[in-house]
mmCIF file as Biopython writes it, N, C-alpha, C and O atoms, coordinates in Angstrom:
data_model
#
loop_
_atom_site.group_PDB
_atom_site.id
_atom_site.type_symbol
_atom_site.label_atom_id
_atom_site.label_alt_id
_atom_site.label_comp_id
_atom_site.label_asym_id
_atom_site.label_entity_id
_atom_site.label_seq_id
_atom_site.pdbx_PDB_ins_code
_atom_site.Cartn_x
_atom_site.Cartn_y
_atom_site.Cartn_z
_atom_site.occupancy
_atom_site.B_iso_or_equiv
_atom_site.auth_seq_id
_atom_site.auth_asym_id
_atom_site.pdbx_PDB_model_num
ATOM 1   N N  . UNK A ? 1  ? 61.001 76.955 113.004 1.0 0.0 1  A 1 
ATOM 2   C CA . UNK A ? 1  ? 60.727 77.691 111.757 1.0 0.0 1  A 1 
ATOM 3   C C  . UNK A ? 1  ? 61.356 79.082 111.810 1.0 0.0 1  A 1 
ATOM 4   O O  . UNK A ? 1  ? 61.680 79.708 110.801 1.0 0.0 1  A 1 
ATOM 5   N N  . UNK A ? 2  ? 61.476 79.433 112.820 1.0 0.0 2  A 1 
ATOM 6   C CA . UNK A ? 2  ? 61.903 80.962 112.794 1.0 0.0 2  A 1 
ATOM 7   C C  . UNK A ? 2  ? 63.094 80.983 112.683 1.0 0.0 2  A 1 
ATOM 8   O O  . UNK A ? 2  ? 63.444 82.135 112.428 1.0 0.0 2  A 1 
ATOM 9   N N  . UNK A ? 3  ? 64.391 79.926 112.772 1.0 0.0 3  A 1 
ATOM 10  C CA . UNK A ? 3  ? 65.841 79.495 112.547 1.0 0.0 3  A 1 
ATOM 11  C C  . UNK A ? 3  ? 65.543 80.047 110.997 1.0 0.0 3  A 1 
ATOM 12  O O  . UNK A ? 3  ? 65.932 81.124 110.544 1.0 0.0 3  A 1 
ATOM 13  N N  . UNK A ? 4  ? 64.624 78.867 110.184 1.0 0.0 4  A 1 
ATOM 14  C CA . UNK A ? 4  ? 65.336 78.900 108.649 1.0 0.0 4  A 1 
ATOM 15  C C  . UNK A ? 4  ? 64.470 80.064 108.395 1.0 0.0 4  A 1 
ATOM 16  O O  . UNK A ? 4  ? 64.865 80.596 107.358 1.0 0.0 4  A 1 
ATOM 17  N N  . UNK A ? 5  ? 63.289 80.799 108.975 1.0 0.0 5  A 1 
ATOM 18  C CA . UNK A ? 5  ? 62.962 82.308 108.156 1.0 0.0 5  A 1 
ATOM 19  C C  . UNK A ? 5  ? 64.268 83.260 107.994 1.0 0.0 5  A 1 
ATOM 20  O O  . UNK A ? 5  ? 64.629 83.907 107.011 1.0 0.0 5  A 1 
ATOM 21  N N  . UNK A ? 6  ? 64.796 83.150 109.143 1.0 0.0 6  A 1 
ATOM 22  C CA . UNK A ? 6  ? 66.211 83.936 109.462 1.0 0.0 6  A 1 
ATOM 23  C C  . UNK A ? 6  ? 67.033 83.484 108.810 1.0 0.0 6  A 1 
ATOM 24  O O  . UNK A ? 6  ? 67.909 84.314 108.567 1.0 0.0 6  A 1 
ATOM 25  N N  . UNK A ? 7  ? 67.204 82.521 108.377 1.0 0.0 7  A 1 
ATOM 26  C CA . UNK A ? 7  ? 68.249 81.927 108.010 1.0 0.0 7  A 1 
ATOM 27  C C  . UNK A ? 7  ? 68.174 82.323 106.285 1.0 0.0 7  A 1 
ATOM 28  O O  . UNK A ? 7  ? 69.170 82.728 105.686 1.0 0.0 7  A 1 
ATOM 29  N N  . UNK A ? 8  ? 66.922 82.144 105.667 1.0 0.0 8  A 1 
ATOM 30  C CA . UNK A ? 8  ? 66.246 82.872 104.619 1.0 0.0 8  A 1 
ATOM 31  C C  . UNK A ? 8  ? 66.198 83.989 104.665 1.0 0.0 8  A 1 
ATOM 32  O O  . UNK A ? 8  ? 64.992 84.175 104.506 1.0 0.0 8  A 1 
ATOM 33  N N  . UNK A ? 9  ? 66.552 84.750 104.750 1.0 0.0 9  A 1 
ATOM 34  C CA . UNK A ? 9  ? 66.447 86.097 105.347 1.0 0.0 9  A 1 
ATOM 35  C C  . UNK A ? 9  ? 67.182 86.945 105.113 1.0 0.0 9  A 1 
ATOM 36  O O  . UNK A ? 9  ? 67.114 88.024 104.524 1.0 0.0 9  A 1 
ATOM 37  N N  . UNK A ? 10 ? 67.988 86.347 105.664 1.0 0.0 10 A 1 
ATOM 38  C CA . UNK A ? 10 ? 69.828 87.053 105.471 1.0 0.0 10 A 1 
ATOM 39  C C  . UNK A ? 10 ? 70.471 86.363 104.047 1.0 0.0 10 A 1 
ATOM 40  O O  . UNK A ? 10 ? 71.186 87.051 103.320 1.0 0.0 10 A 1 
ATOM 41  N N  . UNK A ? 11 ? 70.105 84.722 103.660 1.0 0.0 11 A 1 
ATOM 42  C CA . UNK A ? 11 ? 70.189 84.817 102.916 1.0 0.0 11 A 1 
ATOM 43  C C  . UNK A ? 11 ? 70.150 85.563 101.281 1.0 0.0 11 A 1 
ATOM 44  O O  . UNK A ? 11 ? 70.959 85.854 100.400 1.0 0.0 11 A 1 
ATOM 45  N N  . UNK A ? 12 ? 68.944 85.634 101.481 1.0 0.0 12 A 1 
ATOM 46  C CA . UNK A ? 12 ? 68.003 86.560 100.581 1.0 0.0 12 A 1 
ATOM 47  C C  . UNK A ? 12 ? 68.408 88.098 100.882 1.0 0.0 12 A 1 
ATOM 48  O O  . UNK A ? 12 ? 67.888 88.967 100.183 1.0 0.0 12 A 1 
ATOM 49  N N  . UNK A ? 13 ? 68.980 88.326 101.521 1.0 0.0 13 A 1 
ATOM 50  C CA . UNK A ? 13 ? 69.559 89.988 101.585 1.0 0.0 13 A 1 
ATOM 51  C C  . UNK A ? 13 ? 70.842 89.813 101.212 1.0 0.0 13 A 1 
ATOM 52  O O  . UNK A ? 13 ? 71.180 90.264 100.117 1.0 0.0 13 A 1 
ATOM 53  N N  . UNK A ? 14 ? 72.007 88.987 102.215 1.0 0.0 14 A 1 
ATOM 54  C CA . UNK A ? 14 ? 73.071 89.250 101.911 1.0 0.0 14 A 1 
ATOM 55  C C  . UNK A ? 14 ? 73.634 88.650 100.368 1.0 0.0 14 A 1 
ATOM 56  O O  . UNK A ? 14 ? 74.378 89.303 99.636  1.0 0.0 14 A 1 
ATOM 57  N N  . UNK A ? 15 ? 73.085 87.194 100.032 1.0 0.0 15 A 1 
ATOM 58  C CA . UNK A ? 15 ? 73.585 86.699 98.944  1.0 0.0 15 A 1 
ATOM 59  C C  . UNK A ? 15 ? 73.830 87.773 97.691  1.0 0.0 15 A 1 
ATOM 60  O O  . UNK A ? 15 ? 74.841 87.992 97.024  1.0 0.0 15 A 1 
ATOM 61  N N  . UNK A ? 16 ? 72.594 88.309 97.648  1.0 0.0 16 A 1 
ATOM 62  C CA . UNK A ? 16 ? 72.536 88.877 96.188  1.0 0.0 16 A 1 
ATOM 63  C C  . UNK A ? 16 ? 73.355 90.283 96.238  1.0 0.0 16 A 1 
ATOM 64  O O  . UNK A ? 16 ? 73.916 90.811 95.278  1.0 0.0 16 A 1 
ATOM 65  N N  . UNK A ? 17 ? 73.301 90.743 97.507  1.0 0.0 17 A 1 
ATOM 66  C CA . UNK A ? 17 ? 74.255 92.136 97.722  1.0 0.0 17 A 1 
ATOM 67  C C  . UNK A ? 17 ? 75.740 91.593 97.709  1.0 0.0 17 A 1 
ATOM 68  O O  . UNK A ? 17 ? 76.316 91.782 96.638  1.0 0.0 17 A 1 
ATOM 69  N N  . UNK A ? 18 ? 76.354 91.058 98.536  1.0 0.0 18 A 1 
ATOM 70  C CA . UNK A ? 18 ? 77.663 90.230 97.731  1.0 0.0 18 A 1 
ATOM 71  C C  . UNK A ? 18 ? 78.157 90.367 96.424  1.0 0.0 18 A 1 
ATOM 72  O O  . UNK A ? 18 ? 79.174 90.921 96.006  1.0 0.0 18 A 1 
ATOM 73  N N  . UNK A ? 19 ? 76.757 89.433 95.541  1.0 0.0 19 A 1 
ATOM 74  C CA . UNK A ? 19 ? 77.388 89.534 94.469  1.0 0.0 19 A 1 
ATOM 75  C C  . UNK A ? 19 ? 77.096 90.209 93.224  1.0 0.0 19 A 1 
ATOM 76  O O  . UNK A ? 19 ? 77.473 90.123 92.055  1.0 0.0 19 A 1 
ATOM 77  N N  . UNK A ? 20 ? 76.123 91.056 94.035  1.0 0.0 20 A 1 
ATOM 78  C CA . UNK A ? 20 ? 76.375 92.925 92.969  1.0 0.0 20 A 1 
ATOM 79  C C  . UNK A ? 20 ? 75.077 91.764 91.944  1.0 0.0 20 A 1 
ATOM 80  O O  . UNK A ? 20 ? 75.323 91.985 90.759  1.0 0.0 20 A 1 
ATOM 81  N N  . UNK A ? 21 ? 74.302 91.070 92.016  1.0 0.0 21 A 1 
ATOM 82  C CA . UNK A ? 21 ? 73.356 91.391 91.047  1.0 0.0 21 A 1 
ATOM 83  C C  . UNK A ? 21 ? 71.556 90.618 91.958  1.0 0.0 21 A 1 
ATOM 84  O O  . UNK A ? 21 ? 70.980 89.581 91.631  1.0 0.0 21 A 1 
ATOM 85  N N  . UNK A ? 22 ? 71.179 91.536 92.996  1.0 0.0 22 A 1 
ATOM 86  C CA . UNK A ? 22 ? 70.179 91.943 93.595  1.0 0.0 22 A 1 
ATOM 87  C C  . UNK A ? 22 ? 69.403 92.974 93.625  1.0 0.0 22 A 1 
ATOM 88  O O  . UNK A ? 22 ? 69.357 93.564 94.704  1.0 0.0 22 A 1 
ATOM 89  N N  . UNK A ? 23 ? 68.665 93.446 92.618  1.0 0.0 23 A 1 
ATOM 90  C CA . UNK A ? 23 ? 67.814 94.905 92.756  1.0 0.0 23 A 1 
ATOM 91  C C  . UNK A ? 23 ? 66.882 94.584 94.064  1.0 0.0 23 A 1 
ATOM 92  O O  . UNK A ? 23 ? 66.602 95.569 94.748  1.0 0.0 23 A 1 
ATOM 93  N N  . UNK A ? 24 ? 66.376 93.329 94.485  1.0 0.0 24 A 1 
ATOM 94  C CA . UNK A ? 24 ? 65.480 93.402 95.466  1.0 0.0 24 A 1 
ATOM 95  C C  . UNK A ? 24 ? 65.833 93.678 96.948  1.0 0.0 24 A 1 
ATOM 96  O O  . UNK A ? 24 ? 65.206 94.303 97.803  1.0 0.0 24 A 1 
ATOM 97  N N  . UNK A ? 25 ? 67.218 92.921 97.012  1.0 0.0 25 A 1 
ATOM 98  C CA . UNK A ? 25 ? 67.595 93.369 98.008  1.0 0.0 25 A 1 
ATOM 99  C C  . UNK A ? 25 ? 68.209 94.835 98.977  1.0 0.0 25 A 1 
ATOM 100 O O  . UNK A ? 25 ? 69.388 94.948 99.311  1.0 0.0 25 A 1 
ATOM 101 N N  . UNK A ? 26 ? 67.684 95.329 99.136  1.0 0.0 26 A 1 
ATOM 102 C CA . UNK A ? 26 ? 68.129 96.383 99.769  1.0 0.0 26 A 1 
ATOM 103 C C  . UNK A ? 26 ? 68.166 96.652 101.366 1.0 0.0 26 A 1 
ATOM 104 O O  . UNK A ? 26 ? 67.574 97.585 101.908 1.0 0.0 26 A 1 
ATOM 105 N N  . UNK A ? 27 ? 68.961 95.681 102.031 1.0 0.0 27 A 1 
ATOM 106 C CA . UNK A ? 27 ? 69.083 95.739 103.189 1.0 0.0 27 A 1 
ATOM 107 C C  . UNK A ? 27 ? 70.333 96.814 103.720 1.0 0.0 27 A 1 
ATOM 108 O O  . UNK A ? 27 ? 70.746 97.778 103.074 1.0 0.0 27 A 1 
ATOM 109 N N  . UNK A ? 28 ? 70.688 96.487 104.724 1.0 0.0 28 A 1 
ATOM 110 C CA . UNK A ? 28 ? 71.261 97.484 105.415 1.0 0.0 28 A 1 
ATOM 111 C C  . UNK A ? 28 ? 72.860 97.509 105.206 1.0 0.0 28 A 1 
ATOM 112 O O  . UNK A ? 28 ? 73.543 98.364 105.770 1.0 0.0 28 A 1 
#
């Protein structure tokens, strides 16, 4: 489980920063 949290994770951060339409994401 801790593979796909991570794996969710980065998803959920990097996807939406990529493509410029994520307000939630604000990772690093």
């Amino acid at each position: 489980m801790a593979v796909q949290a991570e794996g969710a994770f980065v998803d959920v951060h990097f996807v939406p920063q990529t493509t410029g339409g994520g307000g939630t994401a604000q990772g690093p």
